[in-house]
N, C-alpha and C positions, 0 to 999 in steps of 0.2 A: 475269443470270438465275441464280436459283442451282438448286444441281441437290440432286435427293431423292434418298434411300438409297431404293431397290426390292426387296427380298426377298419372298419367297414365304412362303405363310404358317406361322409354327410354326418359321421359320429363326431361326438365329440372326444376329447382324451381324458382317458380317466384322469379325477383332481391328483391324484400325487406324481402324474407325469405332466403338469400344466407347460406351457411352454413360454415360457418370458419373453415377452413384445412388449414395446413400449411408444407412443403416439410423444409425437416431438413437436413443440410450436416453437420454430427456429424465428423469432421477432425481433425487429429492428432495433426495438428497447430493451425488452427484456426477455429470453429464452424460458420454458422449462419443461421439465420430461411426469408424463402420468403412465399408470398403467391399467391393468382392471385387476381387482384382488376380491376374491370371495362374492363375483358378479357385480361389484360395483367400482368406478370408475375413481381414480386418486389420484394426487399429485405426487407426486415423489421429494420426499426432503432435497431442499439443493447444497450447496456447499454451506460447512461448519463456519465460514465469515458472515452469514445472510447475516445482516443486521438484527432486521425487524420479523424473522422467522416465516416470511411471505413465502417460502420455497420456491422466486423467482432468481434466477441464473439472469443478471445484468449483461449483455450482449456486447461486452467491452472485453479487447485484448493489448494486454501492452506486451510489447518484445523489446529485449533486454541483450547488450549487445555481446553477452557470453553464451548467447542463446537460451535463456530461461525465458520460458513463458507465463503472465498470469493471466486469468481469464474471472471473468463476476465481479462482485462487491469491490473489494479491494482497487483493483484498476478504477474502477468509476471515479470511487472516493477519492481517487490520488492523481485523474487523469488531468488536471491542471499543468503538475509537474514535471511531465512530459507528453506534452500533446501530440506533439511530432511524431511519437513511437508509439503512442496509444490510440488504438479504432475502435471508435463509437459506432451506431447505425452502416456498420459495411453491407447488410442487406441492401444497401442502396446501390450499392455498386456492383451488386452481381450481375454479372452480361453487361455490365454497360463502358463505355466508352469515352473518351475525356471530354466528348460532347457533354455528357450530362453530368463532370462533376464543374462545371461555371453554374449549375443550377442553384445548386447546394450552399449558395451564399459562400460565407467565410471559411476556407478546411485548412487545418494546419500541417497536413498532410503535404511528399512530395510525392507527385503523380508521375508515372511513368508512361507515357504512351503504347504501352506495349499493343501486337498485333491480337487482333481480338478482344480484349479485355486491358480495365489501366488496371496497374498495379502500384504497387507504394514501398518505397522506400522505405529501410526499417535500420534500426540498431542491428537487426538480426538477422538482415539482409531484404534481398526483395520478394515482397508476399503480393498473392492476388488475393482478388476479394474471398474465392475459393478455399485458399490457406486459412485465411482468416475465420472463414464461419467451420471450416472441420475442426481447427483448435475449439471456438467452443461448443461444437456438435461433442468432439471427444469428452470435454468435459463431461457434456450429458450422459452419453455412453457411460461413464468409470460413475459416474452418479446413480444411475439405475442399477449397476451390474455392482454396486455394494449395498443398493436398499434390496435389491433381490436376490441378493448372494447366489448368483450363478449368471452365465453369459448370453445374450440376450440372441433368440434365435431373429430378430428384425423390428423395425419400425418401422412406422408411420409417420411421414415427414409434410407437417401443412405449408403450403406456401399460398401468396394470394391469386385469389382466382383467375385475376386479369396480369398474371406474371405469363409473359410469353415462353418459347420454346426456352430461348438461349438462360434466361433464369431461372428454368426449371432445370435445365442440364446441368447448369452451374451450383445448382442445389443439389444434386444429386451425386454430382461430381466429389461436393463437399465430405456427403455422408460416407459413401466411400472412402475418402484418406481417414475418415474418423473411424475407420472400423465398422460400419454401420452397414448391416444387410438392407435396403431399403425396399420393404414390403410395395408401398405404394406411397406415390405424392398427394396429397390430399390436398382440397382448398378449403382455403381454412373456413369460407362461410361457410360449405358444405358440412366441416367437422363440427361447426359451433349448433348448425340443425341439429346432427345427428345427437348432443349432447341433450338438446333440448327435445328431442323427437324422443329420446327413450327415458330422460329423467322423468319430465313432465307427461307425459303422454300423449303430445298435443297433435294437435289434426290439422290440416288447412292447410291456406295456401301463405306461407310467410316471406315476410322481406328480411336477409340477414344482414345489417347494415354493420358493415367491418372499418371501424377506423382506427390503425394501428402508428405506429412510430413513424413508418415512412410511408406508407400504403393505402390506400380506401378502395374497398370491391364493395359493391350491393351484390346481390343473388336475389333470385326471386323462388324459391321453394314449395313444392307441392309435397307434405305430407301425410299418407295413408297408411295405415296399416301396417307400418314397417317399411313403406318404400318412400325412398325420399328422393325425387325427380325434380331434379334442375329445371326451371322453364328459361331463365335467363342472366346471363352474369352481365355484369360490366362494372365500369373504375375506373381509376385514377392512380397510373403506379407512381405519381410523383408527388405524392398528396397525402401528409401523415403532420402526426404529435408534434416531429421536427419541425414542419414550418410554423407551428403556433410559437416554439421556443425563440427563433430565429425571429417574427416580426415582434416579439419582445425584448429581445437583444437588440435587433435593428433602434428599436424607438429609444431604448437607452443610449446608446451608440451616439447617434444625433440629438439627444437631448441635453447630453454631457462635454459632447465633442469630441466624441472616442475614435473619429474613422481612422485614425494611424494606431489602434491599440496593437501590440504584438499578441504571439498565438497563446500564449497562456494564458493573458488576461482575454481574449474571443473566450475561449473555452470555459476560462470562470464565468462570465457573461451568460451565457447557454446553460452554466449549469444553474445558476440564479435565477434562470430564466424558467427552467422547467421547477424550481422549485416553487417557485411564485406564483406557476399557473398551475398547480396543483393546490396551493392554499385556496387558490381565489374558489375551488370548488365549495367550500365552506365559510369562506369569509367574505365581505366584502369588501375588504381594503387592505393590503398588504405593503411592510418599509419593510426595508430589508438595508443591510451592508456588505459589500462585496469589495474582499481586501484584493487590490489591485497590485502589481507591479512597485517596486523602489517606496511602499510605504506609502503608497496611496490609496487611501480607504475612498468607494462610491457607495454614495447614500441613494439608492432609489424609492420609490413607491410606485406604487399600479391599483388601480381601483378597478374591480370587477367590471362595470360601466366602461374604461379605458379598453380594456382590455378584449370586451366582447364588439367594441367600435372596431378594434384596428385590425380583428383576425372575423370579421363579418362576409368581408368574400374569398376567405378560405372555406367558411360553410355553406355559404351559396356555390362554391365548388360542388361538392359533395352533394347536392342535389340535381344535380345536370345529368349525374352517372343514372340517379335514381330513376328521371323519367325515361331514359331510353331502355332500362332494361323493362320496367314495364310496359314499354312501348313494346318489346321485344316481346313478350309476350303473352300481350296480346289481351291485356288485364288493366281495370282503372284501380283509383286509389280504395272506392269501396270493396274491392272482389280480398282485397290484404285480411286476413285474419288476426296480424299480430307482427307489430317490429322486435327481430331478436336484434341486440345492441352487443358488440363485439369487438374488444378492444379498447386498452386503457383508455385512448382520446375519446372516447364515449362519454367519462367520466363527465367532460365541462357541459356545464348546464347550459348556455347556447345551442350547442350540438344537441344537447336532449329537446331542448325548445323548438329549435328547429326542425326535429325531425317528428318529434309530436305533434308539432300544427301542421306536416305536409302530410301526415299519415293519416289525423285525428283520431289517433286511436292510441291507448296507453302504452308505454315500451316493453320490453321482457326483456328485464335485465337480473332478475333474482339469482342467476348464475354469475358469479364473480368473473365480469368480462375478459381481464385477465387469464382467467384459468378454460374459458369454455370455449377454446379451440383445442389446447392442450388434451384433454377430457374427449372430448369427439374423435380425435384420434387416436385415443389409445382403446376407446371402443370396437374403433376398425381395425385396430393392430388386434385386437385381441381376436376376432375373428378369421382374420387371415392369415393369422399362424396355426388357425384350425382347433383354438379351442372350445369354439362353439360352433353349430351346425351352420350359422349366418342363415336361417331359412326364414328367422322372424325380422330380418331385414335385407332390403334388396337398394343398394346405393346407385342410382344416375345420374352422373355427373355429365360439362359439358365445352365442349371447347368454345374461346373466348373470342379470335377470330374464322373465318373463312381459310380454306385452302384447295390450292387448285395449281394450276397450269399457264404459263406462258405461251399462247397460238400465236398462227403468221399476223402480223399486226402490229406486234407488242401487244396482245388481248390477253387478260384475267381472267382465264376460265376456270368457273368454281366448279369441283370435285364435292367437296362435303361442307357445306355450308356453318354460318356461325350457329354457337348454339344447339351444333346436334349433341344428340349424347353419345358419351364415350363410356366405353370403347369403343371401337366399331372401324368399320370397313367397308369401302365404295368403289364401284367402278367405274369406267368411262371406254370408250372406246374412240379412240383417233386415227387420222391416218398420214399418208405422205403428202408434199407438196411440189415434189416435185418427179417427172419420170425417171425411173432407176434409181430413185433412191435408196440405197443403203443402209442407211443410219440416220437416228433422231435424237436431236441433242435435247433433254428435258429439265426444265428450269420450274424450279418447286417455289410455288411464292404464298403468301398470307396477306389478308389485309381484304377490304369492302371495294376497292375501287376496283374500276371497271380495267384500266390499262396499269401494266406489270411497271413503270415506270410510279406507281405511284401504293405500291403494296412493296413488302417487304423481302427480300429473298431469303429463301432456305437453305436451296444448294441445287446442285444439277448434277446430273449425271448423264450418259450415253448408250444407245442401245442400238448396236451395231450387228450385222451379218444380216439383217432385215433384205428376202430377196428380192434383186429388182423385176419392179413392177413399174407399169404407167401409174402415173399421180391418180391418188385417192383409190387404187385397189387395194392396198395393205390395209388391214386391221389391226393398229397395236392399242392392246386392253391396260388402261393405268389403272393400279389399283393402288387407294393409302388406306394406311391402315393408322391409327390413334388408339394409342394404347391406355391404360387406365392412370397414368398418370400426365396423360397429357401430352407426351411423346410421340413424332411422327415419323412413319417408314413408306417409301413411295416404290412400285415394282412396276416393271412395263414388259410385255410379254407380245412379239407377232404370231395372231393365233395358226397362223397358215404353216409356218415354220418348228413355231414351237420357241424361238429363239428368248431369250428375257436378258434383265438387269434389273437390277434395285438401288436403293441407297436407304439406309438409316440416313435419319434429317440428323445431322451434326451442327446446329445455327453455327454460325461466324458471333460472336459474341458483339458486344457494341451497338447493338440497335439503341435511340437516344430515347428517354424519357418521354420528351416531345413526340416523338412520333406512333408510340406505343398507346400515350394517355389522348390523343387525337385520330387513332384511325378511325374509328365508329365515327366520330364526331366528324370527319374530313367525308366519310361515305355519305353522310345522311348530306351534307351539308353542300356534296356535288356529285346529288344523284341525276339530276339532269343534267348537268353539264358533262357527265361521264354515261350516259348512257347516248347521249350525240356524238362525242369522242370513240363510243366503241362504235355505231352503226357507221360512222367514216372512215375508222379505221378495217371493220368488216368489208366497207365499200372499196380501197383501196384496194385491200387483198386478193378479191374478187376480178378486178379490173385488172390489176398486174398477171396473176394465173391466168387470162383470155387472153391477156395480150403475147406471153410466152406460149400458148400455143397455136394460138396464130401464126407465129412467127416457126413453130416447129413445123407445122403441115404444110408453111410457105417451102421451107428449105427441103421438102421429099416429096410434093408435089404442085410446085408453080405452076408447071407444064399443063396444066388441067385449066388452066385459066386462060381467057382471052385480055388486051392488054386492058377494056375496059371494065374489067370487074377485079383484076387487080389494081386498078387506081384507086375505085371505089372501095375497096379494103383498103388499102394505103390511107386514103384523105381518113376514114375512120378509124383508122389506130390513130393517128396521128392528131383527131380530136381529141379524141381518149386520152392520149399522152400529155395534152395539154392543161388535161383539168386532173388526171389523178393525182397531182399532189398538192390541190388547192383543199378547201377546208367546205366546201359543200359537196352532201354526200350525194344530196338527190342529182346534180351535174353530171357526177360519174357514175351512177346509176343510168342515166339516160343516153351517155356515151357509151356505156359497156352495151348497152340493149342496143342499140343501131350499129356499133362494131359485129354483133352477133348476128344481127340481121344482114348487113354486106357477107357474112361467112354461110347462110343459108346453103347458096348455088354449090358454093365448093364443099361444102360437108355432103352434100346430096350426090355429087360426082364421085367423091373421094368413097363414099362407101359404094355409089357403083360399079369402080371400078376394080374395087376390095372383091365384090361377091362373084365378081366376071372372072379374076383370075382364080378363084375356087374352083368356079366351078369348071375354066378351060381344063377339056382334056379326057373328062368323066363323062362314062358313057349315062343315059337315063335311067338305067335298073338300078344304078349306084346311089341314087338320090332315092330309089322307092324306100 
């Protein structure tokens, strides 16, 4: 019989029953797993090839066509040799679709368009991007589960803030084939606070500025006392380390006259390329030799100077995210207490320059940026596997877009706005649009803008047995719910009936880079011109509803009219008709009001003749 651990609630578990969790920063470049040991937080040794004993797990897979997999050091070191079968930075490719791999400059990869997500062709047959980050989620996993000599009851998996649904799913998806209980998804600015919120003990309101291999999120952080609340995220999912490599291979490329080079000399290229932009952090002038193809050695050089010219608005990128989250709220650049700096491309001194003169205040980088996302999450892991009470920390996190609702129109009606904190759960109440309606098809969408044509879709579902009613008497209640890792589930319930449906959001994989790293930017940028699109599309809506019941009360009681006050309803639908589908709303505003006013007489008829036939029949004592 085996016996259970029993504590009381909110305890901790005594230390010789600890429970092994471990906080995963799964990165474009480099992966690696910490945990928390004797109350303090550590990295865990990575695999016995690590060169330089950094305990970082290289984000590199090659597959091998008898089905052998390598995964770290080794592949990196050798991925020259076969580039075709070896994947670099595939966090780029999670959810996304072949739209976004033309972004990615030169890939030696063959892309498969498959539905939902691409995938790539291998020695070892065809892997998605999902296959690929579980191989080396797994690695991490058998990494942990022999520095801790037992099986690890869950982790904490960071992804970046501004990673939509379908990349969080597709992360999640990953941990799963790896064996991996996944406690909770974390962002990684959030986990990089939390590193810093409990090493240092800092206070205030911080900006965590995340600049990773493929990625850049800001976060703007309020820390107190142990609670560390989100005011505002935003980023750039397409905007990382990789592109400083690439417009350095680019410049070599054209400098040399390489545009036909084949993929293994690309990939020598890229790898020269990050190695030269890591020197230039310390030097200011770097040669280097890069043995090419058939015995062709390229001589290059790059001067620090060079170098911060040609990748100069990749950094003014990364300041665009910064003012709208502080826009977001609701805070100028003095109310900042302190930039935490997060993630290796932090390292180049432009980027530290640049974000030192827009902050004017010094960085907080003392934690190996590196490691302190890793570190933050294994903080969290260690609480929510319940071995500490979590009472001296309370995490609020927060979603990155808006979600809401498809109305008659094509209209964007927001449910729960960006930026609230998550978890959490809202409701709304809707109704029909049409008489005896039945059923209401619901179409789940994200994004700032005003009309469903210009936000994103989630999914739909249908909520059927609804009984019939005249238009606008049903009440059907939506409720979403956002769970703590960012995940959404939408329910709709007629309160009169009782009747419901739901759906878990399952995203369609594929939303493009472009459209991800532009929505905020696309809202602010046509908030007028979509707040005129929705009051005309409101106006439409409006106008079409009067005009079908007009036409319902014509067909069950014409008879009520004389022939000149049905013309005069005629000539006024039939103004109406004219302008409802031009593009001024206040025209059809003005024709719905004087359709409505030719309908006066007969709505006035129509209910007297309603209360006449009630009451034929009934004697007077029946109405006392």
């Amino acid at each position: 019989m085996a016996l259970l651990q029993i504590a009381e609630p909110g305890e901790s578990t005594a230390p010789h029953q600890h429970r092994l969790a471990v906080g995963i920063d799964l990165g474009t470049t480099n992966s690696l797993v910490a945990t928390v040991k004797s109350g303090a937080a550590e990295v865990l040794p990575s695999q016995p090839d690590d060169p330089d004993g950094s305990r970082l797990t290289p984000s590199v897979v090659r597959y091998f066509a008898d089905g052998h997999v390598e995964v770290g050091a080794k592949p990196k070191a050798e991925q020259a040799e076969d580039p075709a079968n070896t994947i670099v930075s595939v966090k780029r490719f999670m959810g996304r679709g072949m739209a976004d791999v033309a972004r990615y400059g030169a890939l030696p990869y063959k892309f498969i368009d498959a539905p939902g997500m691409v995938k790539i062709e291998t020695a070892a047959g065809v892997k998605s991007p999902v296959d690929v980050s579980a191989d080396i989620l797994r690695v991490l996993r058998q990494q942990a589960e022999s520095a801790l000599a037992g099986p690890l009851v869950g982790a904490v998996i960071t992804v970046p803030a501004y990673f939509d649904d379908a990349q969080r799913q597709a992360t999640k998806d990953a941990a799963r084939l790896a064996g991996l209980n996944v406690l909770r998804l974390l962002n990684e600015p959030t986990a990089a606070a939390i590193a810093y919120g409990l090493d240092n003990r800092s206070e205030g309101v911080f900006a965590v500025y995340d600049l990773g291999g493929g990625t850049f999120d800001i976060s703007i952080l309020k820390l107190t006392r142990g609670v560390f609340e989100v005011l505002a995220t935003n980023g750039d999912s397409a905007l990382g380390g990789d592109d400083f490599d690439q417009a350095i291979a680019s410049h070599w490329r054209k400098q040399h006259g390489l545009a036909s080079a084949d993929q293994r000399d690309l990939r020598r290229l890229l790898m020269a390329a990050r190695a030269v932009k890591e020197r230039l952090t310390d030097e200011a002038e770097v040669s280097t030799s890069i043995a090419l193809s058939y015995g062709q050695t390229l001589n290059v050089r790059l001067t620090r100077e060079e170098f911060h010219s040609m990748t100069a608005l990749l950094v003014n990128r990364t300041l665009l995210p910064v003012k709208k989250a502080l826009r977001d709220s609701k805070l100028a650049v003095e109310d900042i207490s302190g930039v935490v700096m997060v993630g290796g491309a932090t390292r180049m001194l432009h980027v530290q320059s640049a974000v030192r003169a827009f902050f004017g205040k010094p960085l907080l980088n003392n934690v190996d940026p590196d490691r302190v996302v890793a570190l933050g999450a294994a903080i969290q892991a260690n609480v929510l596997a319940g071995n500490k009470s979590g009472e001296d920390m309370l995490l609020l996190d927060v979603i990155p877009l808006s979600l809401g609702l498809e109305t008659m129109g094509g209209l964007a009606e927001k449910v729960i706005p960006r930026n609230a904190t998550i978890p959490t759960a809202r409701a709304q109440e809707f109704t029909t649009y049409k008489d005896g309606q039945t059923a209401m098809s619901m179409h789940v969408v994200q994004g700032e803008r005003e009309l469903v044509k210009d936000c994103r879709s989630l999914g739909r579902f249908t909520l059927r047995g609804i009984p019939p009613m005249a238009a606008g008497a049903a009440r059907i209640r939506v409720t979403f719910q956002v769970d703590a890792d960012g995940l959404v589930s939408v329910s709709a319930q007629e309160l009169g009936s009782g009747v419901s449906a739901q759906i878990d959001v399952k995203p369609s994989y594929g939303l493009t880079d472009a459209e991800i790293a532009t929505m905020l930017q696309a809202g602010f940028a046509h908030a007028s011109a979509d707040a005129q699109a929705r009051v005309l599309a409101e106006a439409q809506t409006d106008a079409m509803r009067l005009i079908e019941a007009v036409d319902a009360a014509l067909v069950a009681d014409a008879a009520l009219l004389d022939d000149a006050e049905k013309q005069a309803i005629a000539d006024a639908r039939a103004a109406l008709l004219a302008v409802v589908n031009g593009d001024d709303a206040s025209r059809i505003k003005l024709a719905a009001e004087a359709l409505s006013r030719s309908t006066d007489s007969f709505a006035a008829k129509r209910m007297d003749r309603s209360v006449s036939q009630a009451l034929k029949g009934r004697a007077m004592s029946e109405l006392n």
